[in-house]
Residue, then its C-alpha position, 0 to 999 in steps of 0.5 A: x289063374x290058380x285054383x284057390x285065387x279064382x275061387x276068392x275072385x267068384x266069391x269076391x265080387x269086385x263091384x261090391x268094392x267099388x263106388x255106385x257110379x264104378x260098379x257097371x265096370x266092374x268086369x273092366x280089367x284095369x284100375x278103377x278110381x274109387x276116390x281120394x287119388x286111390x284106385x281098386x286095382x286091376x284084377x289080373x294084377x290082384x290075382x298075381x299078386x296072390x297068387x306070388x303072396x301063396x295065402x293059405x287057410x289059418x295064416x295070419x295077413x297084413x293088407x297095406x293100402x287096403x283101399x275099398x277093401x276088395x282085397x282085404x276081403x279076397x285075402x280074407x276068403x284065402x285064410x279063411x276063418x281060422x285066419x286073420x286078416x288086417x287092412x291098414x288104410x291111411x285115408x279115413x273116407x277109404x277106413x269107412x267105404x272099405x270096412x262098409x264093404x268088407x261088413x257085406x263080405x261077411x268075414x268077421x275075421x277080416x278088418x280095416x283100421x286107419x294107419x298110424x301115421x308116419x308108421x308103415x304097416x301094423x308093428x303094434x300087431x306083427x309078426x304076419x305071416x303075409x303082408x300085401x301091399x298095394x301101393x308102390x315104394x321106391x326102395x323095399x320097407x325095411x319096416x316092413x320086412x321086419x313085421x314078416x315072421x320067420x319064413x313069412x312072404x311079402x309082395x310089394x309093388x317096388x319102384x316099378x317092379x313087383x317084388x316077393x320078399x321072403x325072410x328066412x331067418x337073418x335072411x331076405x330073399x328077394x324075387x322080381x316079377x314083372x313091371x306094374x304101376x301103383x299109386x306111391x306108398x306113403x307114410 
């Protein structure tokens, strides 16, 4: 695991992310069910994805499905508080459990907000810099892609295969990098 992402993994206890009832497995590597048909990610699977999303200090990050707020608050640690961190949740019980959670990270420079529905990510707020997210689409978001800023990385679960998605200029550069599963993407 890369250096960086270990160091938010230790100052990011997934059992803080999880329901009372979940918290004895935290150490369990697969996805752990946090309620509502919505899971908290596998931890190898989490760590790939940031290390493919390359999160740095002062950056501006959009966490799509940020679910118990487990990786709003590993990102929010990344960036750290020059940065800014945005999860969008469309579950209003995961908007509060998340946001619970991520008040016990302590980094005020990361929040959680519920989704507009019908709209895929943050356009009200973009462009970002990096946008995760953690729920599997069956074609790539033009949506999203069009909230990266010039330059800016995405990392998004499509259609059974992780893909890194750069827009550079006019631009989209798209990288496969192994299969995975999610719970879907949805509006």
């Amino acid at each position: 695991m890369d250096t960086l992402v270990a160091e938010a993994f230790a100052a990011t206890p997934r059992e803080w992310f999880l329901p009372t009832d979940k918290r004895g497995q935290a150490g369990y590597d697969g996805p752990l069910a946090i309620g509502h048909d919505q899971t908290n990610s596998q931890p190898r699977t989490v760590a790939d994805m940031l290390e493919l999303l390359d999160v740095r200090p002062g950056m501006s990050v959009l966490d799509v499905g940020a679910g118990s707020g487990w990786t709003t608050a590993l990102l929010a640690h990344l960036v750290g508080p020059t940065g800014t961190v945005r999860g969008i949740e469309r579950v209003e019980a995961l908007v509060e459990f998340g946001r619970h959670n991520l008040e016990r990270a302590g980094r005020p420079w990361a929040r959680i907000q519920p989704a507009t529905p019908g709209v895929l990510g943050d356009p009200e707020h973009a462009p970002y810099e990096r946008i995760l997210v953690s729920a599997e689409a069956e074609a790539l978001p033009s949506e999203l892609v069009e909230q990266l800023a010039d330059g800016a990385t995405m990392v998004i679960p499509v259609a059974g295969e992780m893909h890194r998605v750069v827009r550079a200029r006019q631009d989209v550069i798209v990288t496969r990098h192994g299969h995975y599963r999610f719970v879907p993407l949805l509006r």
